[in-house]
C-alpha positions as CSV (number, residue, x, y, z in Angstrom):
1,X,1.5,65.1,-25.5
2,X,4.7,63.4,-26.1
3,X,6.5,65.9,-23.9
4,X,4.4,64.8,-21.0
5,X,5.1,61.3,-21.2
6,X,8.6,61.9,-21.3
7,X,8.2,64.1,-18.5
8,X,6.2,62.0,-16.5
9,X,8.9,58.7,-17.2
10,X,11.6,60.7,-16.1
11,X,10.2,61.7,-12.5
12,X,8.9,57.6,-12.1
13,X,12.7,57.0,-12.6
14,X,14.1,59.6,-10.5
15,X,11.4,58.5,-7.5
16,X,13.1,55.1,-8.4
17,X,16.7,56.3,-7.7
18,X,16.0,57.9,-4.4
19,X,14.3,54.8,-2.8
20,X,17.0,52.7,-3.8
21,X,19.5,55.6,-2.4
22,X,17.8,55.6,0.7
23,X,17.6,51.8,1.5
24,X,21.7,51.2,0.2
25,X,22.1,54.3,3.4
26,X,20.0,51.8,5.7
27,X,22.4,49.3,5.2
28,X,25.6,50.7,5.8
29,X,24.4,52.6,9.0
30,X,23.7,49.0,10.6
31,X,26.5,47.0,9.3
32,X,30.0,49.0,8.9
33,X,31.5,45.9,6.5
34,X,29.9,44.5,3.8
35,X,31.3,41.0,5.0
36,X,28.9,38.5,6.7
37,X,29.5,38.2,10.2
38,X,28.7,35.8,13.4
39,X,25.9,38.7,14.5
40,X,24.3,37.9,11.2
41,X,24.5,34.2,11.2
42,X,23.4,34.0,14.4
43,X,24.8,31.7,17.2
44,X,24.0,28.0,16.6
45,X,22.9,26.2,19.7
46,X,25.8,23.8,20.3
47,X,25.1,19.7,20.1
48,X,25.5,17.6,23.2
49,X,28.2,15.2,22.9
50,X,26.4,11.4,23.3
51,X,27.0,9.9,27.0
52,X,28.2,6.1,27.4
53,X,26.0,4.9,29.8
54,X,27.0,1.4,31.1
55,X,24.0,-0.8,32.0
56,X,24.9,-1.8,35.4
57,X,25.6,-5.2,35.7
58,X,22.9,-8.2,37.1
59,X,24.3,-10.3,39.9
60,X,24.1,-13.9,38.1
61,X,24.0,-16.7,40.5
62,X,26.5,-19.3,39.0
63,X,26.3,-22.3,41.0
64,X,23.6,-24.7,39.9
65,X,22.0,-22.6,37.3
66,X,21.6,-22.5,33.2
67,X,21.1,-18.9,31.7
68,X,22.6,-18.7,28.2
69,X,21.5,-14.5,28.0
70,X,23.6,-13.8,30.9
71,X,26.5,-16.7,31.5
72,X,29.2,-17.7,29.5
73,X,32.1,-20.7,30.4
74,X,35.7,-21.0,30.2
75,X,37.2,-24.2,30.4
76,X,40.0,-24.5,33.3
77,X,43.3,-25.2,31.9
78,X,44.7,-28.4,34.0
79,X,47.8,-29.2,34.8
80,X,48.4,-30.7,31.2
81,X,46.0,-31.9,28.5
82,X,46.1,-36.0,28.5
83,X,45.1,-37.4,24.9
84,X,43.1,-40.6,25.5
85,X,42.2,-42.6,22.4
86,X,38.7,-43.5,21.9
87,X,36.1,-45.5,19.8
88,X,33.2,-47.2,19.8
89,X,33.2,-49.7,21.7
90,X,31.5,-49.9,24.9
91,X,34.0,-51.2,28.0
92,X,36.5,-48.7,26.2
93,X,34.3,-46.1,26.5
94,X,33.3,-46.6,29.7
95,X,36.6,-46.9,30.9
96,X,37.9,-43.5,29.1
97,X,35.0,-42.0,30.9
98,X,35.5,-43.6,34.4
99,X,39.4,-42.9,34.7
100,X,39.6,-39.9,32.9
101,X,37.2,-38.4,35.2
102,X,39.7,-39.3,38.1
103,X,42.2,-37.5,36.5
104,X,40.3,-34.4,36.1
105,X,38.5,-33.9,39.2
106,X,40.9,-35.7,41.5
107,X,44.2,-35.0,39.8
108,X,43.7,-31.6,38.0
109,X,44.0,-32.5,34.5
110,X,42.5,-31.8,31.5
111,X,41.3,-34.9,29.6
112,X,40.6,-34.9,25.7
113,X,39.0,-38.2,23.9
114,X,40.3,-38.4,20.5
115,X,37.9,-40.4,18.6
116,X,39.9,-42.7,15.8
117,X,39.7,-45.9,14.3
118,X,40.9,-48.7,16.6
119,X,43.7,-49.0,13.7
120,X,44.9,-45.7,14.0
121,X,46.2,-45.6,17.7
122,X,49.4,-47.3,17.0
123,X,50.6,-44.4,14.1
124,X,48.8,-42.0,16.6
125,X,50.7,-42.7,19.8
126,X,54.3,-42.9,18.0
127,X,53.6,-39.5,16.9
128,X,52.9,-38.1,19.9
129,X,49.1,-37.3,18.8
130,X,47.4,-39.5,21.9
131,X,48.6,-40.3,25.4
132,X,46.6,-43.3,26.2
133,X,45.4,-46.2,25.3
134,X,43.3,-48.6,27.3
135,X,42.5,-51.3,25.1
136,X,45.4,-52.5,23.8
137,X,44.9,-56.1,22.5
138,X,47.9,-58.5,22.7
139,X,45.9,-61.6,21.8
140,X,45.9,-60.1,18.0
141,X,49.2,-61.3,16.6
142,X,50.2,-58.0,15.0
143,X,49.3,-55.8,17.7
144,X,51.3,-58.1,20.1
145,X,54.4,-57.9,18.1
146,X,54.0,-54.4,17.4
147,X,54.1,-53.6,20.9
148,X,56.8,-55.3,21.3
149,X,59.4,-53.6,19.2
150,X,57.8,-50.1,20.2
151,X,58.0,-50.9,24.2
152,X,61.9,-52.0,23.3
153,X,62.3,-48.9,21.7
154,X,61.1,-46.7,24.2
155,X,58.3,-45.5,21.9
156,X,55.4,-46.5,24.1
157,X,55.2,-47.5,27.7
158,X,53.5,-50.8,29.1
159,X,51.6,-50.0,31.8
160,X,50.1,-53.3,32.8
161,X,46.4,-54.3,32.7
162,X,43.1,-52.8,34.0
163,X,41.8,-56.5,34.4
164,X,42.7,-59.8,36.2
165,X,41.6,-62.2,34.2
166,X,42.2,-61.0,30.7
167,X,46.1,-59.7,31.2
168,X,46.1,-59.6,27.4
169,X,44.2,-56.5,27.2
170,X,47.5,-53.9,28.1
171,X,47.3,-50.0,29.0
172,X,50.2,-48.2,26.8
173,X,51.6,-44.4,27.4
174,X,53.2,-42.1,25.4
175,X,56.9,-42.1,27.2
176,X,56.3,-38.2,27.8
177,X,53.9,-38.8,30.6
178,X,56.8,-39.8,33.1
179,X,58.1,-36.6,32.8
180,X,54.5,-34.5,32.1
181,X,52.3,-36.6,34.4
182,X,54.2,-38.8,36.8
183,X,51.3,-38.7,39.5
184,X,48.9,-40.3,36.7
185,X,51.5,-43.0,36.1
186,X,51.8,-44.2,39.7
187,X,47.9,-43.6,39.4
188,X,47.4,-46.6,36.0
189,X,49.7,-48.8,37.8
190,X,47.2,-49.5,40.5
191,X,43.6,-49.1,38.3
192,X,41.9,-52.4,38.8
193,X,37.7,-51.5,38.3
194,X,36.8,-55.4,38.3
195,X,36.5,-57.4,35.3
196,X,32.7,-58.1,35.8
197,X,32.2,-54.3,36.8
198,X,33.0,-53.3,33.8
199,X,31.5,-56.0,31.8
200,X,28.2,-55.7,33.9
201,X,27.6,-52.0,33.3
202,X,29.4,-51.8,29.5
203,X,26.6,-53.8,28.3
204,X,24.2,-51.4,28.8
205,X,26.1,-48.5,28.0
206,X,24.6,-46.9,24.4
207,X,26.4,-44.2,22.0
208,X,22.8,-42.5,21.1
209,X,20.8,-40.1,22.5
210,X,18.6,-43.0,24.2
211,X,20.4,-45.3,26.9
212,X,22.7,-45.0,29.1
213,X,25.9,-42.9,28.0
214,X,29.4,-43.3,28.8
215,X,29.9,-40.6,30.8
216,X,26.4,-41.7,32.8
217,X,27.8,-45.0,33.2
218,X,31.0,-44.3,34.5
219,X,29.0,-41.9,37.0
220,X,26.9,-45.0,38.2
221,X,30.4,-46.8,38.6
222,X,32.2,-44.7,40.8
223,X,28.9,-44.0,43.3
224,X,28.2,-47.9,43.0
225,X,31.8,-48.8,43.7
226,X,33.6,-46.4,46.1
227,X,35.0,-49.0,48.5
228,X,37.1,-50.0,45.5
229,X,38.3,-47.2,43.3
230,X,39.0,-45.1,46.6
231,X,42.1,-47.6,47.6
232,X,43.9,-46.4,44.1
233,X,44.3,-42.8,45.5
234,X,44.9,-40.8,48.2
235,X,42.4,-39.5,50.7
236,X,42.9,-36.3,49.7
237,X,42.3,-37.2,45.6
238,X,38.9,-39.3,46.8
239,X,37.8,-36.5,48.5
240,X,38.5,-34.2,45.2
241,X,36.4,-36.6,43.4
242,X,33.7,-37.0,45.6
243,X,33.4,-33.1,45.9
244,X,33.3,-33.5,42.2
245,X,30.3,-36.2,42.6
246,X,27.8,-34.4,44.7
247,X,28.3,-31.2,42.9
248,X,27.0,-34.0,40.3
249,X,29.4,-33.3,38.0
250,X,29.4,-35.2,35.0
251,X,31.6,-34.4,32.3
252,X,35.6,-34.6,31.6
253,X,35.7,-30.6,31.1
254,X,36.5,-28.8,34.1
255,X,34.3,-25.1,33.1
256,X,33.7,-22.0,34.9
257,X,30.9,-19.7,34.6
258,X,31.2,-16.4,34.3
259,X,28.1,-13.9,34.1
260,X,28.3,-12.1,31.3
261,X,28.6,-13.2,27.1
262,X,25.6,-14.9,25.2
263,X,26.3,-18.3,24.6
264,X,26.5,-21.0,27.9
265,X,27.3,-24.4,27.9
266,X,26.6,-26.8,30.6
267,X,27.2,-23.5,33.3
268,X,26.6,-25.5,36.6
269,X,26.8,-28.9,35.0
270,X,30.6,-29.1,33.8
């Protein structure tokens, strides 16, 4: 009995050995290296590089219209930026807002409104940090002599008065404007928008949201008083400013729209 087990064992592991011997010969017959190659891995299908496709772009219609998904605005550099000083208070507003338009519709240049105390334009215009100022008030003992000394010094420039009947109230310019912007000095030597113009519309002029604006009111001045502020300036500058006018342009920033960006500001406005 034992013998026959044995036996037996012995020809399970010899049936063993020859299958094994057989498959290793199947192997090598279809593969001469024993190294993995690109037959076995098989080809990998190749990945399509990503396309930039450009949305073609929408033809925006500019003039007239508001569309802050498909406009943005660029300001248009003037000739020079003029630094006018500004406050609260209503004919000085209105008068900021009335000339400096003429300068940047009619003269090309860009106008900023630098909102101080009405203390602070004297240090401000010696240091070159404003332009302008329109209300300079020479009944005030201190401003008067102030502006004397700085005139004589050549610090500031006496331009003369807006009014007729209150020559007390001066214009003063920075002394670099002769040189930067000798067209607008010619230009404030001549201003004159009537003392009861400005006092008549002033009065109603507001600094909230409600009311009558300075920039609205000096809008109503010029259409309500062209026969007068067209003799200050050439034909060709009134015509500049009418353009300006029935375009009904109403702010000192001279923009451009440009169809394309996210964010737009006052695109057909100004």
């Amino acid at each position: 009995m034992l013998n026959r087990s044995s036996g037996q064992s012995n020809a399970v592991l010899f049936t063993l050995i020859a299958i094994l011997a057989a498959l290793a010969v199947a192997c090598s017959s279809s593969r001469e290296s024993p190294l993995i190659n690109q037959q076995d891995r098989g080809t990998p299908t190749p990945t399509p590089l990503p396309t930039a496709i450009r949305a073609p772009e929408q033809a925006v219609e500019i003039e007239g219209t508001r569309s802050s998904d498909s406009q943005t605005v660029l300001d248009i550099a003037g000739k020079d930026i003029i630094k006018i000083a500004n406050w609260q208070d209503k004919a000085l507003a209105l008068e900021n807002n009335l000339i400096g338009y003429i300068m940047v519709w009619g003269y090309g240049y860009t106008v900023e409104l630098i909102d101080m105390e009405p203390s602070e334009y004297r240090n401000a215009i010696e240091k070159g940090e404003i332009d302008l100022v329109f209300e300079v008030d020479k009944g005030d003992a201190g401003v008067a002599s102030w502006l004397e000394g700085a005139v004589e010094n050549g610090i500031v420039i006496d331009r003369g008065s807006l009014f007729t009947t209150t020559q007390e109230i001066r214009i003063i310019m920075h002394p670099s404007m002769s040189e930067r912007a000798p067209d607008l000095v010619e230009f404030l030597g001549v201003v004159s928008p009537g003392d009861q113009v400005i006092a008549d519309i002033a009065k109603n002029v507001t600094f909230g949201r409600v009311g009558l604006t300075p920039g609205a009111a000096s809008i109503k001045c010029l259409k309500e008083n062209e026969d007068t502020w067209t003799t200050w300036i050439s034909t060709e500058t009134a015509a500049e400013v009418k353009a300006a006018l029935d375009a009904k342009k109403t702010s000192l920033r001279n923009r451009s729209c440009i169809p394309r960006g996210v964010e737009a500001n006052d695109c057909g406005r100004n």
